[in-house]
C-alpha positions in Angstrom: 44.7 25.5 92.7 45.0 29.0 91.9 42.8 31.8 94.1 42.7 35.2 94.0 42.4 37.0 97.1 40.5 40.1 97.8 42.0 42.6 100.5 40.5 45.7 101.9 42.2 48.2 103.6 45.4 45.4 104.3 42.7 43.2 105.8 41.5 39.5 103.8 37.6 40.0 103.1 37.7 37.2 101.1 39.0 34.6 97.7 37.6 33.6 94.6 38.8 31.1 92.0 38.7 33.8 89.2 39.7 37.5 88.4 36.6 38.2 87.2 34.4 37.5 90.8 36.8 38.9 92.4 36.4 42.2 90.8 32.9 41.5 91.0 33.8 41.2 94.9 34.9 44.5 95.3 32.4 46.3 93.5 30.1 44.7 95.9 32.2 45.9 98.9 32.5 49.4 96.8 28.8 49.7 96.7 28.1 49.2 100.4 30.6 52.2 100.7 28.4 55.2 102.6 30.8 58.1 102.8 32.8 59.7 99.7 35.7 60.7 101.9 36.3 57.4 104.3 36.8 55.0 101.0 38.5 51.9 101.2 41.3 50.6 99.5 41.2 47.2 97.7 43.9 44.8 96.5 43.9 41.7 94.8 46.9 38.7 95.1 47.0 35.7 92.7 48.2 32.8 94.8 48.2 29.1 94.6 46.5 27.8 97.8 47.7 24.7 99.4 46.8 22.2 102.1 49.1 21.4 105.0 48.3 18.6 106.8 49.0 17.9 110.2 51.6 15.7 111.4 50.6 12.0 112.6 49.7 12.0 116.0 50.5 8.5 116.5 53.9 7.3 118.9 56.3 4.9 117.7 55.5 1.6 118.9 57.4 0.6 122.0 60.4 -1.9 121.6 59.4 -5.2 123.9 62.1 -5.6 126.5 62.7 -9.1 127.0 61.9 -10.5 130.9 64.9 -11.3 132.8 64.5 -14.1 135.1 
């Protein structure tokens, strides 16, 4: 699945699954922005995003030792 990440400043603020919100992302971030001269820079990195799943936790089953008599 493709996902666009937002970054602001170096920092992940957040992913979308389109360009378009992501844009829409940063204006948001731009708007909250209080101080001309302290601006924020913002990135954007298409990636494809992809699960790793843990490795099975279970043991090997034991090999039966045969009883010596």
């Amino acid at each position: 699945m493709k996902r666009f990440y937002v970054f602001k400043d170096g920092k992940q603020c957040g992913s979308t699954a389109t360009r378009e919100t992501a844009i829409d992302m940063i204006h948001e971030h731009q708007k909250l922005e209080t101080h001309y001269l302290l601006r924020s820079e913002f990135s954007i990195i298409e990636g494809e995003e992809e699960f790793i799943p843990y490795p099975s936790r279970q043991k090997a089953p034991r090999k039966k030792m045969g009883l010596q008599r």
